[in-house]
N, CA, C and O atoms as CSV, one atom per row, in Angstrom:
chain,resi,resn,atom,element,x,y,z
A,1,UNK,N,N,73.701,-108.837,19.230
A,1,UNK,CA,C,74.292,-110.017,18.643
A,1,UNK,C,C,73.960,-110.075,17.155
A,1,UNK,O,O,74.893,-110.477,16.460
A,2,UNK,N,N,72.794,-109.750,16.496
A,2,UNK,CA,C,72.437,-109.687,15.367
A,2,UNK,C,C,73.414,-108.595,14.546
A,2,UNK,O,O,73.949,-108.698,13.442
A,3,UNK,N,N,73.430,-107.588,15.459
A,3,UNK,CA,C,74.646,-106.887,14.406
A,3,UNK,C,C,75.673,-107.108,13.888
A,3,UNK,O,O,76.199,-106.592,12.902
A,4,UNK,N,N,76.296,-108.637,15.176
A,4,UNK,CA,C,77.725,-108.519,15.116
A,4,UNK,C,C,77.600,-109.846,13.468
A,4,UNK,O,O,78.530,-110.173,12.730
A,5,UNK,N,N,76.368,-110.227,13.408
A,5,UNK,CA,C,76.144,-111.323,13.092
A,5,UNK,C,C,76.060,-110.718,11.149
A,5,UNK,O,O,76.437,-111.380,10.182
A,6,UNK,N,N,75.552,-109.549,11.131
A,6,UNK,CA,C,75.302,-109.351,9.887
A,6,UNK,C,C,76.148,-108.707,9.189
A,6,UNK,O,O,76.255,-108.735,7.963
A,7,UNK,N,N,77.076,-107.820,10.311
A,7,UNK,CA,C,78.046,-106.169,9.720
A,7,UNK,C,C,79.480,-107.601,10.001
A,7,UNK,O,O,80.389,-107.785,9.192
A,8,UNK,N,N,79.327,-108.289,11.117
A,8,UNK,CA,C,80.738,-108.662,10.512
A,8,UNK,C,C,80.966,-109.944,11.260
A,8,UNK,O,O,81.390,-110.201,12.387
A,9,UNK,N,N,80.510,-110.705,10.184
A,9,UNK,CA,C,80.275,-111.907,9.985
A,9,UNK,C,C,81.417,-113.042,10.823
A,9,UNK,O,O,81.291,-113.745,11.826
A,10,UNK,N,N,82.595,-112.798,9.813
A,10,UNK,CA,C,83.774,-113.455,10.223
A,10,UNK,C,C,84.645,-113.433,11.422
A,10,UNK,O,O,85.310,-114.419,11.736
A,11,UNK,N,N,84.657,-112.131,12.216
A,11,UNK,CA,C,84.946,-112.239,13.182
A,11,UNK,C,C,85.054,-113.390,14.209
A,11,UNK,O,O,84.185,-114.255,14.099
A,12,UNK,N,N,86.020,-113.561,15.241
A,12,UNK,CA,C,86.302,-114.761,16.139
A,12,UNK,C,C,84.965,-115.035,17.177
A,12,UNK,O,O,84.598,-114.202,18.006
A,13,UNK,N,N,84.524,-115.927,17.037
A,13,UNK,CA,C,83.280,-116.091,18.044
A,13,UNK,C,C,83.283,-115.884,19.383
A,13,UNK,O,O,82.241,-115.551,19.947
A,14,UNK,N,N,84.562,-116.070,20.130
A,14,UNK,CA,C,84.900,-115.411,21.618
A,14,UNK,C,C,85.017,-114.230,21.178
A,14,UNK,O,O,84.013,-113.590,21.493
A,15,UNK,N,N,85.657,-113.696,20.674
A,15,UNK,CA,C,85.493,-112.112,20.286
A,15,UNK,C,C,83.765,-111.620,20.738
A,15,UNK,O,O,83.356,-111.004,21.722
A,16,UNK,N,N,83.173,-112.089,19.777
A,16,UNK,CA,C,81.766,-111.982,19.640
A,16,UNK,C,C,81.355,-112.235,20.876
A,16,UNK,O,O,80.261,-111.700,21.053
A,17,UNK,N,N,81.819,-112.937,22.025
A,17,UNK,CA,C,80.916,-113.170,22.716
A,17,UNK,C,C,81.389,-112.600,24.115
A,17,UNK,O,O,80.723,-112.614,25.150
A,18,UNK,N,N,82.731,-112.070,23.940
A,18,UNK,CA,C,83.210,-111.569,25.072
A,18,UNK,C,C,82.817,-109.897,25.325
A,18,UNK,O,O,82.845,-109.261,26.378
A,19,UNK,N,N,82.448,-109.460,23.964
A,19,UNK,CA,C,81.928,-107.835,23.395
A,19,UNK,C,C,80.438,-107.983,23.943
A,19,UNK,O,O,80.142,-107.264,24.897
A,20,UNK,N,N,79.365,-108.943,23.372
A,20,UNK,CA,C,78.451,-109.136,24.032
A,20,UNK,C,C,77.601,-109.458,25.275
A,20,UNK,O,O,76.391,-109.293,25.425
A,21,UNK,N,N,78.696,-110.057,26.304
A,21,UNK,CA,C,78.545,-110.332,27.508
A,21,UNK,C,C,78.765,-109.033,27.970
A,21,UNK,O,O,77.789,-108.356,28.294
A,22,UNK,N,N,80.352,-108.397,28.084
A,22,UNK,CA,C,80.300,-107.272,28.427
A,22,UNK,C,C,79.040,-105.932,28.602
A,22,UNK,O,O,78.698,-105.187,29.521
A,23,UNK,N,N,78.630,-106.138,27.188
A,23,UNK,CA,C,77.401,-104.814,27.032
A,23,UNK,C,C,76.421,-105.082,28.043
A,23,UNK,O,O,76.168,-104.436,29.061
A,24,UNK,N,N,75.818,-106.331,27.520
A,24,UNK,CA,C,74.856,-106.942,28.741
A,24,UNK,C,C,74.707,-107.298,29.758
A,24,UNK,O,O,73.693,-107.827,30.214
A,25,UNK,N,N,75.909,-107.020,30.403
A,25,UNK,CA,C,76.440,-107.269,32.053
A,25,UNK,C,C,76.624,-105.820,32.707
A,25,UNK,O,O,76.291,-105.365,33.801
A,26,UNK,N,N,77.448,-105.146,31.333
A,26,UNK,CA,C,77.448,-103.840,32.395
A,26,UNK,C,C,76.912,-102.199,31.598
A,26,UNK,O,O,77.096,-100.994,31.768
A,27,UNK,N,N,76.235,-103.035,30.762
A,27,UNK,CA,C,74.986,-101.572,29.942
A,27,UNK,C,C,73.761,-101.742,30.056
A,27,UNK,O,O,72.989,-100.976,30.633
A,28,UNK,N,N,73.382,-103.153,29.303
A,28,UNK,CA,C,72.331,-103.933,29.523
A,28,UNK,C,C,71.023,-103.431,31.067
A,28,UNK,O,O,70.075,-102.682,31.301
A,29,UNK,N,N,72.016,-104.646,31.814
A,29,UNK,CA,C,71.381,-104.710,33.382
A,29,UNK,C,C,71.240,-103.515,34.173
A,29,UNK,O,O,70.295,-103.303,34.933
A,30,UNK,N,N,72.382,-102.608,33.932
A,30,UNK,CA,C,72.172,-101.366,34.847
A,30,UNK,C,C,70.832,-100.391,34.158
A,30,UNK,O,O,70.110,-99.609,34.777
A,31,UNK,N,N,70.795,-100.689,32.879
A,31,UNK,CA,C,69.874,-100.062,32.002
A,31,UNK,C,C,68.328,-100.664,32.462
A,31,UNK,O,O,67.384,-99.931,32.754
A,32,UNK,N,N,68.302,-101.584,32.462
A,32,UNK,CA,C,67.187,-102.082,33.548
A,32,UNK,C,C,66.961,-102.258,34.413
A,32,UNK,O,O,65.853,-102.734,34.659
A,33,UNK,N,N,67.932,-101.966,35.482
A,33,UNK,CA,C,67.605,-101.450,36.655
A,33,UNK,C,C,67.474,-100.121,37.092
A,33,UNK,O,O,67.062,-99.816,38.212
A,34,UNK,N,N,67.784,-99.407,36.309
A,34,UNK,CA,C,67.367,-97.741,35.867
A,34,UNK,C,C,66.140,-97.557,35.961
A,34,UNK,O,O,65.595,-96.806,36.770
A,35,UNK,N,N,65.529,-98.332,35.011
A,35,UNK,CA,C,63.963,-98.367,34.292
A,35,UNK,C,C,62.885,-99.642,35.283
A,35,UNK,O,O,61.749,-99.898,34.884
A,36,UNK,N,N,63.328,-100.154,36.252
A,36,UNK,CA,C,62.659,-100.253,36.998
A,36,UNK,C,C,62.482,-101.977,37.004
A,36,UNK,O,O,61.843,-102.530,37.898
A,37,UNK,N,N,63.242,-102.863,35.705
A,37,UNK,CA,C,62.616,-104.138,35.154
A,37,UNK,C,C,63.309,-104.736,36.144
A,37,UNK,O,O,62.669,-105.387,36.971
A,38,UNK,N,N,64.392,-104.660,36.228
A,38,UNK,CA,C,65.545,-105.096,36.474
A,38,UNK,C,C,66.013,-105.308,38.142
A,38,UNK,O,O,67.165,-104.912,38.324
A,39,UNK,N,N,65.499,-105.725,39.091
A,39,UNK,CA,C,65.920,-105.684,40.599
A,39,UNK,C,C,66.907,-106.592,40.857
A,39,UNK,O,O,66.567,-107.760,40.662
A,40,UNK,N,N,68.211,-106.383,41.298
A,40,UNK,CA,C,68.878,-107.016,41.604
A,40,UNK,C,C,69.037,-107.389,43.280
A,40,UNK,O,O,69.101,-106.591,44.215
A,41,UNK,N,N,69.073,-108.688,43.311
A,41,UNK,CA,C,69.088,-108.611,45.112
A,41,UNK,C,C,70.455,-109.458,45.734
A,41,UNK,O,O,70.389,-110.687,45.696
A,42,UNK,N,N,71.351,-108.994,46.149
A,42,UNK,CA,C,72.600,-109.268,46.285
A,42,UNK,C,C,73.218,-110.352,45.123
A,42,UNK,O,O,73.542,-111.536,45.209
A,43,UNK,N,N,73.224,-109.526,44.168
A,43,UNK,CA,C,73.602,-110.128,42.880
A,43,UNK,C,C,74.364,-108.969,42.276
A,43,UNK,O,O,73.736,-107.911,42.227
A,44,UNK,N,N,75.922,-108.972,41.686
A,44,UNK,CA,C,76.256,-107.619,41.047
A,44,UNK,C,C,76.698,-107.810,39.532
A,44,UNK,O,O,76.956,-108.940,39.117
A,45,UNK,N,N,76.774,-106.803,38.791
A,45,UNK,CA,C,76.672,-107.099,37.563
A,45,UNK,C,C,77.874,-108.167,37.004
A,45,UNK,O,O,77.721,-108.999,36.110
A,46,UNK,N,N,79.172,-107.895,37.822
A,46,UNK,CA,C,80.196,-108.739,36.851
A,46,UNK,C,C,80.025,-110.301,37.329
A,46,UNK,O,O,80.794,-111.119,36.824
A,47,UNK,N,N,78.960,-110.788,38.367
A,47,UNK,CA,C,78.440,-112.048,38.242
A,47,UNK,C,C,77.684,-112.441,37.041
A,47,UNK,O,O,77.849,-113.637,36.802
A,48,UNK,N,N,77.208,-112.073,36.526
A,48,UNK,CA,C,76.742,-111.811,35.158
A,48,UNK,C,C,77.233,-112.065,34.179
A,48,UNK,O,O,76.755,-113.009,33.549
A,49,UNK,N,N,78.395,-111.337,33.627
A,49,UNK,CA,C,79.049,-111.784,32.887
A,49,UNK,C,C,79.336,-113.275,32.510
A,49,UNK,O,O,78.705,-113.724,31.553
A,50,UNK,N,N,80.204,-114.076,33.149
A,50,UNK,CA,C,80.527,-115.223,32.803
A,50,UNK,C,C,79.361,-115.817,32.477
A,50,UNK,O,O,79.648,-116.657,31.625
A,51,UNK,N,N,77.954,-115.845,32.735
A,51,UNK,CA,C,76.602,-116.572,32.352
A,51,UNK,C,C,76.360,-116.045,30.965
A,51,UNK,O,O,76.114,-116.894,30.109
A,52,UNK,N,N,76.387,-114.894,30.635
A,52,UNK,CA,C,76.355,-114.133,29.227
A,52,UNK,C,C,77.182,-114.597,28.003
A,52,UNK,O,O,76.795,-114.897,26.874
A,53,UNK,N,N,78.597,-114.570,28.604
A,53,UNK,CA,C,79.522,-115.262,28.117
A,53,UNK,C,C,79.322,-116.886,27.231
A,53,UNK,O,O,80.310,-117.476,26.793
């Protein structure tokens, strides 16, 4: 979010936030559940999203 915040400022804020939910719903979480942080228990990632959002 800081990137989108510094490289490009003006951009539409749903824009911004629909790019960011995405990553963190389905790069993010699987990325930590890779690495062990992350346990999901009948929960799947695109539930996620809309809370990110």
């Amino acid at each position: 979010m800081i990137f989108f915040i510094q490289v490009k400022p003006k951009i539409n804020p749903v824009i911004k936030a629909l790019i960011y939910s995405a990553v963190g719903a389905f790069i993010g979480l699987p990325l930590l559940n890779w690495i062990g942080i992350y346990k999901p228990l009948h929960w799947r990632y695109i539930y996620s999203f809309p809370f990110l959002f």
